[in-house]
N, CA, C and O atoms as a Tripos MOL2 file, in Angstrom:
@<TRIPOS>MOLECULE
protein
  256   255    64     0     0
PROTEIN
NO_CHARGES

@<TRIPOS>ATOM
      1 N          48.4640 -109.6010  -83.5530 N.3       1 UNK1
      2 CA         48.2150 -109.0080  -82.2500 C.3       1 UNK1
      3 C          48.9430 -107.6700  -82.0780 C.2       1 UNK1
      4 O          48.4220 -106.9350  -81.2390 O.2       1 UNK1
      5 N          50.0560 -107.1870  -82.7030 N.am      2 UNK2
      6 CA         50.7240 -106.3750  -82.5550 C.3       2 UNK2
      7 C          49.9800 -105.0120  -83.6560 C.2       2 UNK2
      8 O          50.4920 -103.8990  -83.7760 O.2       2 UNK2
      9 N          48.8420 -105.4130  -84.2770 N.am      3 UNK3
     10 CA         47.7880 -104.3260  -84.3480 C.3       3 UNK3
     11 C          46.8110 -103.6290  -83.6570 C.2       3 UNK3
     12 O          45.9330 -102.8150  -83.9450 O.2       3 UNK3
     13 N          47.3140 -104.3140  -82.4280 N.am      4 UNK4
     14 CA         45.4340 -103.6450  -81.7350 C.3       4 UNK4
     15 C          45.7220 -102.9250  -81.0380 C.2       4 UNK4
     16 O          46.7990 -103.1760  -80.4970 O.2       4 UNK4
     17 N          45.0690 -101.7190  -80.6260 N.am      5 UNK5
     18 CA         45.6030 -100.1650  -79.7200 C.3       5 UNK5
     19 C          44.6380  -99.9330  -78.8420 C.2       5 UNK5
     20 O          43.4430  -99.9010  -79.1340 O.2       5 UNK5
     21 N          45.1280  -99.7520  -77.6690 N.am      6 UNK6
     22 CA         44.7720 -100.0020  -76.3440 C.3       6 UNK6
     23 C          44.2390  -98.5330  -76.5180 C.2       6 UNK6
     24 O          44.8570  -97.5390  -76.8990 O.2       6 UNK6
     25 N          42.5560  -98.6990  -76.0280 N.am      7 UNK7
     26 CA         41.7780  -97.5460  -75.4530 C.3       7 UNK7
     27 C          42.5710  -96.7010  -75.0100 C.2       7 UNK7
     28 O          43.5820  -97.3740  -74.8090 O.2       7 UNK7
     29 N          42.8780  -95.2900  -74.6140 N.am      8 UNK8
     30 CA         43.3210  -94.1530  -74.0510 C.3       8 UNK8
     31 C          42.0570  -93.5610  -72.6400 C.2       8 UNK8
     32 O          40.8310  -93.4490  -72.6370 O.2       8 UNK8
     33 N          42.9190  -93.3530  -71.7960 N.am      9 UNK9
     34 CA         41.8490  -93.2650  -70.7000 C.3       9 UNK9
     35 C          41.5860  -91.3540  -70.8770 C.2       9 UNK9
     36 O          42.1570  -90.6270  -71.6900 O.2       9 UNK9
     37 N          40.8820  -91.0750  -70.1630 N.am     10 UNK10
     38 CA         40.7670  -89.3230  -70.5220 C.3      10 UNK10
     39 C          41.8340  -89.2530  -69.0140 C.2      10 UNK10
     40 O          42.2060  -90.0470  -68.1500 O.2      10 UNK10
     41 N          41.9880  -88.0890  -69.2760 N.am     11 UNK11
     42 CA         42.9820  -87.6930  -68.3080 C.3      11 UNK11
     43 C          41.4640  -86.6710  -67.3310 C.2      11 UNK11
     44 O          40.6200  -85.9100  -67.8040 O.2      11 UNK11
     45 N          41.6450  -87.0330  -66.1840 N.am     12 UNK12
     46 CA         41.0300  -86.2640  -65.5330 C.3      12 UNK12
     47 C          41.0110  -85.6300  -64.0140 C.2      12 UNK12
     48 O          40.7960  -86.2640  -62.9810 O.2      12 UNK12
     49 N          41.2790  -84.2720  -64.1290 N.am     13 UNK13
     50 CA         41.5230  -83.6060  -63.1160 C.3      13 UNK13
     51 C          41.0590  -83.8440  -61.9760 C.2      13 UNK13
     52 O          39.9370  -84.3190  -62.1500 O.2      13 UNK13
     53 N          41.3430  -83.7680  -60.6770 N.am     14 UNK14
     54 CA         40.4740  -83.8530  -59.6290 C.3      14 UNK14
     55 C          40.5710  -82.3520  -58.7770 C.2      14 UNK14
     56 O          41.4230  -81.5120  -58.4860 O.2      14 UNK14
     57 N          38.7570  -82.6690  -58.5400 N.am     15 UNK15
     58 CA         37.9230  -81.1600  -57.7120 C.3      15 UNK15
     59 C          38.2330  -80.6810  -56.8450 C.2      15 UNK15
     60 O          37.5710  -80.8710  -55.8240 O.2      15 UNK15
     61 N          39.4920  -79.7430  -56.8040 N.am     16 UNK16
     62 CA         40.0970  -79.5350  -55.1490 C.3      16 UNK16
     63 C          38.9480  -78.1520  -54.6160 C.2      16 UNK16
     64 O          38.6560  -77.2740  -55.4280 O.2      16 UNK16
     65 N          38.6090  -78.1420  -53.7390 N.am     17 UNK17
     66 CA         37.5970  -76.9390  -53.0170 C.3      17 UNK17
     67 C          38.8310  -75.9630  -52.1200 C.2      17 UNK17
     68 O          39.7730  -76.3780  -51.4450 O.2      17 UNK17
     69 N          38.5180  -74.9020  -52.3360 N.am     18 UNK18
     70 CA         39.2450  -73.9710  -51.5940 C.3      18 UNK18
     71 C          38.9240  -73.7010  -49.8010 C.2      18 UNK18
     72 O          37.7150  -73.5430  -49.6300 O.2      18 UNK18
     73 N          39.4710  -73.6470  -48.9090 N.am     19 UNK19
     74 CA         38.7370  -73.6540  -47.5160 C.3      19 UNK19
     75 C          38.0700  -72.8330  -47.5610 C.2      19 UNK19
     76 O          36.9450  -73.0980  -47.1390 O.2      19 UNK19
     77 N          38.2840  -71.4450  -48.0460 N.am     20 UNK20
     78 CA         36.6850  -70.4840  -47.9570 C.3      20 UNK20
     79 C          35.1630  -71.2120  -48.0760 C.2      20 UNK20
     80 O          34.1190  -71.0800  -47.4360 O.2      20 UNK20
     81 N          35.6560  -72.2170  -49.4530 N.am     21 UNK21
     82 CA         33.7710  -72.7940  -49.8140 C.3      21 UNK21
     83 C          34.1630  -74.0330  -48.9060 C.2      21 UNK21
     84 O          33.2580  -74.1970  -48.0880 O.2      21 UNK21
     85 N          35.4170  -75.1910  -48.7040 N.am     22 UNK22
     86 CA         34.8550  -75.9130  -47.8480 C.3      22 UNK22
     87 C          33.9700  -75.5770  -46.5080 C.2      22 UNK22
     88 O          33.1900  -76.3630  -45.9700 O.2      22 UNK22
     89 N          34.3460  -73.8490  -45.9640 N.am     23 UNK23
     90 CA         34.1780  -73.3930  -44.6960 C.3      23 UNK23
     91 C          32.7070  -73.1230  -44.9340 C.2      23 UNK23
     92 O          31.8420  -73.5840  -44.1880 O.2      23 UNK23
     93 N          32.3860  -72.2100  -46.2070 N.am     24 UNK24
     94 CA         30.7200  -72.2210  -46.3770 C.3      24 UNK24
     95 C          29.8490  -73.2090  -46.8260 C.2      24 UNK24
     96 O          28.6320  -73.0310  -46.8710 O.2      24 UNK24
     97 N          30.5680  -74.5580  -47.2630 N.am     25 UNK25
     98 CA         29.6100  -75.7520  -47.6490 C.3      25 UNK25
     99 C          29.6010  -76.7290  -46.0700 C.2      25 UNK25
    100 O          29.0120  -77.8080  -46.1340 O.2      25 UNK25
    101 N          30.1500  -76.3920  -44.9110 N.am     26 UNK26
    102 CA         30.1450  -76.5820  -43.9320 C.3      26 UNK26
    103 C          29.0760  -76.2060  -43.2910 C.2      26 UNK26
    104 O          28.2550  -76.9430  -42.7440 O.2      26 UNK26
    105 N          29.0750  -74.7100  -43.3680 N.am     27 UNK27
    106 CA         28.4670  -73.8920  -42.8770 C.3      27 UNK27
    107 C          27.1140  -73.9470  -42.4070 C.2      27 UNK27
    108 O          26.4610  -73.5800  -41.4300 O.2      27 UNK27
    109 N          26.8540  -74.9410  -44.1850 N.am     28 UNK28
    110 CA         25.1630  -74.5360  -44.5490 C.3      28 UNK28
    111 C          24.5700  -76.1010  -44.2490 C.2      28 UNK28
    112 O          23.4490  -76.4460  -44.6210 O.2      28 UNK28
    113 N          25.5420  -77.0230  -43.4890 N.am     29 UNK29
    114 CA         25.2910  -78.3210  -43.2430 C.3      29 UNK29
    115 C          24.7610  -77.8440  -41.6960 C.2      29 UNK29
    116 O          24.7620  -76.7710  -41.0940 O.2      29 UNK29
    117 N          24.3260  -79.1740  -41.3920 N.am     30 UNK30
    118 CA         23.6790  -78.9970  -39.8660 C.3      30 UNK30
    119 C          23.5410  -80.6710  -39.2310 C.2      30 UNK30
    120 O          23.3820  -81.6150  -40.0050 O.2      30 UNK30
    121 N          23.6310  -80.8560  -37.7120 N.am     31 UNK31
    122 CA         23.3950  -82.1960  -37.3710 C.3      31 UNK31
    123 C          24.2620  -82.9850  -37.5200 C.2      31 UNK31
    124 O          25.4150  -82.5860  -37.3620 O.2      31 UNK31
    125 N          23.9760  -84.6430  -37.9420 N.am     32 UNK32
    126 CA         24.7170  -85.7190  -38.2630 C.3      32 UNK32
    127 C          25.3440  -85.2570  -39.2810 C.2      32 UNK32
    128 O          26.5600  -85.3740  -39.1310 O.2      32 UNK32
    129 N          24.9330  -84.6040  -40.6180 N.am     33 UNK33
    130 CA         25.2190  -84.4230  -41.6130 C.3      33 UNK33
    131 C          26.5690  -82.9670  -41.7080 C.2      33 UNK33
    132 O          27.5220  -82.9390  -42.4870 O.2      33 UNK33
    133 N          26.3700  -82.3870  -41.1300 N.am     34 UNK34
    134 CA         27.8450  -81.7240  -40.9710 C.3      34 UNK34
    135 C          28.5960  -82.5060  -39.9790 C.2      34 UNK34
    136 O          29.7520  -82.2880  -40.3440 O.2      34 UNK34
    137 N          28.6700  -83.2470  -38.9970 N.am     35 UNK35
    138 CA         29.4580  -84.4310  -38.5290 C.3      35 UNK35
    139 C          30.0160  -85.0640  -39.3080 C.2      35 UNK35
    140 O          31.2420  -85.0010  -39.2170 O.2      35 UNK35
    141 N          29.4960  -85.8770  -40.3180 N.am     36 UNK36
    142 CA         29.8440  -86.9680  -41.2360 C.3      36 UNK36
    143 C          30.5130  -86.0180  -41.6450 C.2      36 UNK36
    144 O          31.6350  -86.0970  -41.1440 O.2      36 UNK36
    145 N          30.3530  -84.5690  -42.7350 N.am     37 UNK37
    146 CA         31.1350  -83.8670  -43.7910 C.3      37 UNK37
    147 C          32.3590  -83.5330  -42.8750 C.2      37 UNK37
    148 O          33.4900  -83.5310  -43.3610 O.2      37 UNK37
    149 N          32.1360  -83.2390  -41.5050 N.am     38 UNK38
    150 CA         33.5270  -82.6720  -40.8880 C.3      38 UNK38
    151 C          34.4180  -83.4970  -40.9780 C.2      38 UNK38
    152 O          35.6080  -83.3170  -41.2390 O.2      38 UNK38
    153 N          33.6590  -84.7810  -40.6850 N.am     39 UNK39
    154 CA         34.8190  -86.0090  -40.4880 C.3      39 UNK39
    155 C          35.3540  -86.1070  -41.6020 C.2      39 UNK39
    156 O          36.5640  -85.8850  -41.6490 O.2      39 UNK39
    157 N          34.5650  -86.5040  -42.9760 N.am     40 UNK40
    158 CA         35.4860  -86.7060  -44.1900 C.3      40 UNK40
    159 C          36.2600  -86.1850  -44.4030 C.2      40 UNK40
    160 O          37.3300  -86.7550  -44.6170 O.2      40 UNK40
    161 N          36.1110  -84.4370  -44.4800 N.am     41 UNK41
    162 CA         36.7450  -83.5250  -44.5870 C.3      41 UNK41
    163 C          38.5080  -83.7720  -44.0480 C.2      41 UNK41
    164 O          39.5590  -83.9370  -44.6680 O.2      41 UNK41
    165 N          38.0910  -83.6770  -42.3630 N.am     42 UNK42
    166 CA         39.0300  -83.2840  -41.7820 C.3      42 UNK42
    167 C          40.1840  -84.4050  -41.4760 C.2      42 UNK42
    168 O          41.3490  -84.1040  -41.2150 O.2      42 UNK42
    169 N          39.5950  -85.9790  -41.5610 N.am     43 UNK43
    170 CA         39.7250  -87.2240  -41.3260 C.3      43 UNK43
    171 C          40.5730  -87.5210  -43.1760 C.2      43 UNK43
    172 O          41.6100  -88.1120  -43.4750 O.2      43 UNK43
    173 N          39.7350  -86.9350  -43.8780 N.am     44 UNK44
    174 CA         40.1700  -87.8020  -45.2510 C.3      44 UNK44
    175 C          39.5430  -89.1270  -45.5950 C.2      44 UNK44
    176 O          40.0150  -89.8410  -46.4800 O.2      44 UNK44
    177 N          38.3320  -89.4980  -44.7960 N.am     45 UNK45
    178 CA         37.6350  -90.5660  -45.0180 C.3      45 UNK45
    179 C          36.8650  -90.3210  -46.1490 C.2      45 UNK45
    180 O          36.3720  -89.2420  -46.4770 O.2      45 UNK45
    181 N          36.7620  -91.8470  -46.9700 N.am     46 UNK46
    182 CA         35.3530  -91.8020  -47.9190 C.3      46 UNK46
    183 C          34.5260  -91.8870  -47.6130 C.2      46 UNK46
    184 O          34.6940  -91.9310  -46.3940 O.2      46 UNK46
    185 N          33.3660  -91.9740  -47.8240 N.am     47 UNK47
    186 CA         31.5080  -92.1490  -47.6790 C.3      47 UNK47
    187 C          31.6630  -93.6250  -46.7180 C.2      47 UNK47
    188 O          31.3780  -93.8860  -45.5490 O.2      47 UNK47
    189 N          32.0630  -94.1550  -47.4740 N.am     48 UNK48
    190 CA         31.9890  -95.7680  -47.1720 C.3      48 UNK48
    191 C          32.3970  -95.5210  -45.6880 C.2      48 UNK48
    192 O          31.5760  -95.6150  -44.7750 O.2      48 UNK48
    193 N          33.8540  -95.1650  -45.4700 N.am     49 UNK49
    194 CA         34.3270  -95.6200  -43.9170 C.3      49 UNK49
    195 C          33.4110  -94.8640  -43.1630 C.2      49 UNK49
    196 O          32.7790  -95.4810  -42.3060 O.2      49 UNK49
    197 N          33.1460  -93.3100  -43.3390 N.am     50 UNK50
    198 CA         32.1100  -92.2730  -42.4700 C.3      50 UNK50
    199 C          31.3720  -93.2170  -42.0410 C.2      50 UNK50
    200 O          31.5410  -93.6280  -40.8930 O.2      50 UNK50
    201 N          30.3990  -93.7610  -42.8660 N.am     51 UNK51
    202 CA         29.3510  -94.6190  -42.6410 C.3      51 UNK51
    203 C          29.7940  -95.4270  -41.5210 C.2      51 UNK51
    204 O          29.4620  -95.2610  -40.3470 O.2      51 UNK51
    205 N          30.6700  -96.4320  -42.0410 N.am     52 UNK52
    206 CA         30.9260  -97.5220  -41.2310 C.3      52 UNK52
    207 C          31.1680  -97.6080  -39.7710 C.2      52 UNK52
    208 O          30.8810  -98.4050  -38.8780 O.2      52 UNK52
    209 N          32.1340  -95.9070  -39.9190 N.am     53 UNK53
    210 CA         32.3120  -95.5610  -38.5860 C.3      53 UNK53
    211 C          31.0180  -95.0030  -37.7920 C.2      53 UNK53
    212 O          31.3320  -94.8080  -36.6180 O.2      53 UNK53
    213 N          30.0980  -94.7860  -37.9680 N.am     54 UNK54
    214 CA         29.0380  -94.1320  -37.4280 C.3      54 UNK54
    215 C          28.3990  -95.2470  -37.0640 C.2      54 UNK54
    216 O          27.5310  -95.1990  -36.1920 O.2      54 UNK54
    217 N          28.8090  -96.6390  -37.8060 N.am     55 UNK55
    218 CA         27.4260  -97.6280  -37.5030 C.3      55 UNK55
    219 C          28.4000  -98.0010  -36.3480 C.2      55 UNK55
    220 O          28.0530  -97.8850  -35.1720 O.2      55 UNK55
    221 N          29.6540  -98.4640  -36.7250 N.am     56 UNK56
    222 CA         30.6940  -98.8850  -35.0630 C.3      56 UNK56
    223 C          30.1480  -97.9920  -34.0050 C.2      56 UNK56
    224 O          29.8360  -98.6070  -32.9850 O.2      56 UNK56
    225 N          30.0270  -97.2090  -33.9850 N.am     57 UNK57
    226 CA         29.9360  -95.9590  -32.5900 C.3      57 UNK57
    227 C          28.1010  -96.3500  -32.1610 C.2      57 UNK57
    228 O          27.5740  -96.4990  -31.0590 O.2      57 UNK57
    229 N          27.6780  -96.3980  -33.1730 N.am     58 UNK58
    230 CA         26.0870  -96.9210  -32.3560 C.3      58 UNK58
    231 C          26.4480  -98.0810  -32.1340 C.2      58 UNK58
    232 O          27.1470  -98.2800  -31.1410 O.2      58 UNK58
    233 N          26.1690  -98.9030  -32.7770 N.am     59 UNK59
    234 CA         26.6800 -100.2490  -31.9510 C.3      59 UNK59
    235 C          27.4820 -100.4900  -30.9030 C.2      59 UNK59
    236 O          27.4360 -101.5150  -30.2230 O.2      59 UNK59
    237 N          28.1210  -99.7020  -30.7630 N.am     60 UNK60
    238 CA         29.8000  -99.7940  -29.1340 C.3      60 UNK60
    239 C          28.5140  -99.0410  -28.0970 C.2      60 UNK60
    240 O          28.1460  -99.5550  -27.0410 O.2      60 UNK60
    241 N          28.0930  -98.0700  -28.5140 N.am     61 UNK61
    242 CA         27.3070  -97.0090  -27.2350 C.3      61 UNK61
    243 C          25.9520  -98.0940  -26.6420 C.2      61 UNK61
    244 O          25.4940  -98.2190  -25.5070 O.2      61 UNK61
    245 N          25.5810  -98.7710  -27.9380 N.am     62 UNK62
    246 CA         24.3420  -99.8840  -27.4920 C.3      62 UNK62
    247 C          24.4180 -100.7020  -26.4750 C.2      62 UNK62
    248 O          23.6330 -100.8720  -25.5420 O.2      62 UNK62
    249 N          26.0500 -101.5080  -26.8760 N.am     63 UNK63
    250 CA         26.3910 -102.4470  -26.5420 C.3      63 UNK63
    251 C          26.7550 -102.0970  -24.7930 C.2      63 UNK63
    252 O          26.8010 -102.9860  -23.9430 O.2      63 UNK63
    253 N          26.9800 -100.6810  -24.5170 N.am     64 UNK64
    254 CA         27.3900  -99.8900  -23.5870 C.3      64 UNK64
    255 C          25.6460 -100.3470  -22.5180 C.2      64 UNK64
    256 O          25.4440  -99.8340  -21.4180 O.2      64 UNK64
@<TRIPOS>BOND
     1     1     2 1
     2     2     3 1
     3     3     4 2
     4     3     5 am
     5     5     6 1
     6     6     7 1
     7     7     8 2
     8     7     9 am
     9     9    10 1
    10    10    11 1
    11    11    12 2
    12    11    13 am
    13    13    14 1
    14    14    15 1
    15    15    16 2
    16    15    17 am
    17    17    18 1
    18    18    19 1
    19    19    20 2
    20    19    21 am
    21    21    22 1
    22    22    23 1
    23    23    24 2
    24    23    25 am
    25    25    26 1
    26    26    27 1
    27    27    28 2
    28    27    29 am
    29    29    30 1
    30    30    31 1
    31    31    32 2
    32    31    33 am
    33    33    34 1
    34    34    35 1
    35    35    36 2
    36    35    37 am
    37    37    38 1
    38    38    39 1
    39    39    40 2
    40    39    41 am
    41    41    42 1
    42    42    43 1
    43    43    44 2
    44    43    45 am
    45    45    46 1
    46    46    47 1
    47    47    48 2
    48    47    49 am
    49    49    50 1
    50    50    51 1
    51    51    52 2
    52    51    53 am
    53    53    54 1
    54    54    55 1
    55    55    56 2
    56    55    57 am
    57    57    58 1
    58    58    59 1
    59    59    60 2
    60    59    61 am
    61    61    62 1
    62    62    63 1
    63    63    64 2
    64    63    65 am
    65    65    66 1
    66    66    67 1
    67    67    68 2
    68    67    69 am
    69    69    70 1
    70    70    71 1
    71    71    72 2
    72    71    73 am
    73    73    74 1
    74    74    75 1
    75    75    76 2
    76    75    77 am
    77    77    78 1
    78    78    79 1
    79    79    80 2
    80    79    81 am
    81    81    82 1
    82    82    83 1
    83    83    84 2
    84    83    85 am
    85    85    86 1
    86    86    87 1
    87    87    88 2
    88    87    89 am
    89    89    90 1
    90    90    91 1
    91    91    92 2
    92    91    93 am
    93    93    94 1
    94    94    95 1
    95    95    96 2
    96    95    97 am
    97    97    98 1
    98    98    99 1
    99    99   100 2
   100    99   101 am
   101   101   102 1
   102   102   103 1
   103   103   104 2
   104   103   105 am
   105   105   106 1
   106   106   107 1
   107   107   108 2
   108   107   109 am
   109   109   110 1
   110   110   111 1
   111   111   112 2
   112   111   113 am
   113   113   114 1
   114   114   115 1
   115   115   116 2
   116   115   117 am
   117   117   118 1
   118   118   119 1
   119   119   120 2
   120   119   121 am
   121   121   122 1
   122   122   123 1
   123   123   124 2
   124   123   125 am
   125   125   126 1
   126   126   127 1
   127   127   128 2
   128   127   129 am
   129   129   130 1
   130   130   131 1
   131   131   132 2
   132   131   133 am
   133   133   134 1
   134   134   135 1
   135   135   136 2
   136   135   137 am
   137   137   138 1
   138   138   139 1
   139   139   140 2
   140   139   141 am
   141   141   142 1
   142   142   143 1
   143   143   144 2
   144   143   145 am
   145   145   146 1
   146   146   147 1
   147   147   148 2
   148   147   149 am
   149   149   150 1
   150   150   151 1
   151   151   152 2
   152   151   153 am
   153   153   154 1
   154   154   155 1
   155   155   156 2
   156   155   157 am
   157   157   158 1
   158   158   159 1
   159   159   160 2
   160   159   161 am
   161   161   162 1
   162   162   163 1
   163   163   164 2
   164   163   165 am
   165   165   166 1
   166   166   167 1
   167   167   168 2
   168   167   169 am
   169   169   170 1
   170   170   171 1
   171   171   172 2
   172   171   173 am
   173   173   174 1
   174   174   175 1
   175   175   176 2
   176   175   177 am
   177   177   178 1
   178   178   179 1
   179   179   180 2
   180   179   181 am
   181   181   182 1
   182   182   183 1
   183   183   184 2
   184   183   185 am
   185   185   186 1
   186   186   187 1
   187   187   188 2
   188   187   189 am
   189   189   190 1
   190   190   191 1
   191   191   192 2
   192   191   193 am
   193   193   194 1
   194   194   195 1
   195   195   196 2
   196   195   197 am
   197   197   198 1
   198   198   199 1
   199   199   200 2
   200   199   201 am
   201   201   202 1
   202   202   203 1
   203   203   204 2
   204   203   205 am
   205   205   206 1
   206   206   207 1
   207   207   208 2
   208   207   209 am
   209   209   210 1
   210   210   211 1
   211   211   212 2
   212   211   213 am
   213   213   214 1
   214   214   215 1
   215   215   216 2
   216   215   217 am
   217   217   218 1
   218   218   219 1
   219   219   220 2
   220   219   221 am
   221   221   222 1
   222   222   223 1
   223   223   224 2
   224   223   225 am
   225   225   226 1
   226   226   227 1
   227   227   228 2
   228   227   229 am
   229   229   230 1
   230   230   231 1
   231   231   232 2
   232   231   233 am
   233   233   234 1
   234   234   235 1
   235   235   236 2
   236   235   237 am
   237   237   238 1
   238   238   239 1
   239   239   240 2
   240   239   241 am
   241   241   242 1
   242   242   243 1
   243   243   244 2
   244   243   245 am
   245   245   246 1
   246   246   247 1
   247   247   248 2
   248   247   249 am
   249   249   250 1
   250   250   251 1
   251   251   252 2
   252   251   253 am
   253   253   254 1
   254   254   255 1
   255   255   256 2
@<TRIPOS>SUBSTRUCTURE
     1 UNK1         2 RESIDUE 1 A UNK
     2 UNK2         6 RESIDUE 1 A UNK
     3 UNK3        10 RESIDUE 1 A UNK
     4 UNK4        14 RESIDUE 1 A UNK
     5 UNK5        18 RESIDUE 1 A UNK
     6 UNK6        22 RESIDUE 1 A UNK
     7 UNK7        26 RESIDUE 1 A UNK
     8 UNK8        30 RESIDUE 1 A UNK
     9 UNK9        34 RESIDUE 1 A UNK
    10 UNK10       38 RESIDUE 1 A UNK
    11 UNK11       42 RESIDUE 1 A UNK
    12 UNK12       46 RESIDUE 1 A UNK
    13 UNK13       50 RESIDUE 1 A UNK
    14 UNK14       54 RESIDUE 1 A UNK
    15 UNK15       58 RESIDUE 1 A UNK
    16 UNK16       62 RESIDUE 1 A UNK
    17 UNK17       66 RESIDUE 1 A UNK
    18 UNK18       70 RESIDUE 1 A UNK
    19 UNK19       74 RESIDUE 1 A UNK
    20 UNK20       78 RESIDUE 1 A UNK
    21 UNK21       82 RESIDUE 1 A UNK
    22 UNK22       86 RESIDUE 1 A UNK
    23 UNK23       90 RESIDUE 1 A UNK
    24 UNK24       94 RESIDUE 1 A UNK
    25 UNK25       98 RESIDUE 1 A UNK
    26 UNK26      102 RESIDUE 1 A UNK
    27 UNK27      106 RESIDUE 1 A UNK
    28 UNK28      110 RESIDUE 1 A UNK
    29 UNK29      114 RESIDUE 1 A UNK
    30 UNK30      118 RESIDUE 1 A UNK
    31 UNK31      122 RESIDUE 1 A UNK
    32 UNK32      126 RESIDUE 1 A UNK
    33 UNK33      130 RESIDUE 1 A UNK
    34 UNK34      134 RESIDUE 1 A UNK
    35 UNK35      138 RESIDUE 1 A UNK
    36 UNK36      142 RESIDUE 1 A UNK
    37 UNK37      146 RESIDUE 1 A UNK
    38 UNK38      150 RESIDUE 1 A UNK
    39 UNK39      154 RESIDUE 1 A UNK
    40 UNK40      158 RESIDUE 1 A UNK
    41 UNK41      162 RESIDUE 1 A UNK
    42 UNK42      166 RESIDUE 1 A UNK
    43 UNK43      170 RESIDUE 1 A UNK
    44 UNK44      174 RESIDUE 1 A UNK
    45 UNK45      178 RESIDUE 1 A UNK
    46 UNK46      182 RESIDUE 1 A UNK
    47 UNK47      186 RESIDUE 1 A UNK
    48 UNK48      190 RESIDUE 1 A UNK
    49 UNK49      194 RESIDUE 1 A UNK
    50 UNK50      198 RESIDUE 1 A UNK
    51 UNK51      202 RESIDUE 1 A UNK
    52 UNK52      206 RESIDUE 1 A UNK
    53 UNK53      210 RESIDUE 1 A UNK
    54 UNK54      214 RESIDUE 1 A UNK
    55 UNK55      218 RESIDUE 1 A UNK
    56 UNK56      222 RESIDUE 1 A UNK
    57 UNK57      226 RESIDUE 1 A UNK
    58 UNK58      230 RESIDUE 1 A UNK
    59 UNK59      234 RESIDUE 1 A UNK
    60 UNK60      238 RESIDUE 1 A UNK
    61 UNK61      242 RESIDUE 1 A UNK
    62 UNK62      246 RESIDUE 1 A UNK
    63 UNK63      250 RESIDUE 1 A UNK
    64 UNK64      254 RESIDUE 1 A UNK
């Protein structure tokens, strides 16, 4: 057992965006869909919670 060699993972960078292009990939959004991106953005949420949170807020306003 003291032969076997554990896979190596790749090392991999993560995609930081500069605020200039976050400000123009904003820009060129519109509607729900620059909502959701603002929120991730500005919130730090993933896809998943955006979502989730959008379905809470219709559902609370329904329920309203």
């Amino acid at each position: 057992m003291n032969e076997i060699v554990r896979a190596q993972r790749p090392v991999r960078l993560p995609v930081v965006l500069s605020r200039d292009e976050v400000s123009v990939l904003l820009s060129r959004l519109g509607g729900p869909v620059w909502l959701m991106a603002s929120l991730m953005y500005g919130a730090g949420l993933t896809l998943l919670e955006c979502v989730e949170l959008r379905v809470k807020i219709s559902v609370s306003m329904a329920a309203s």
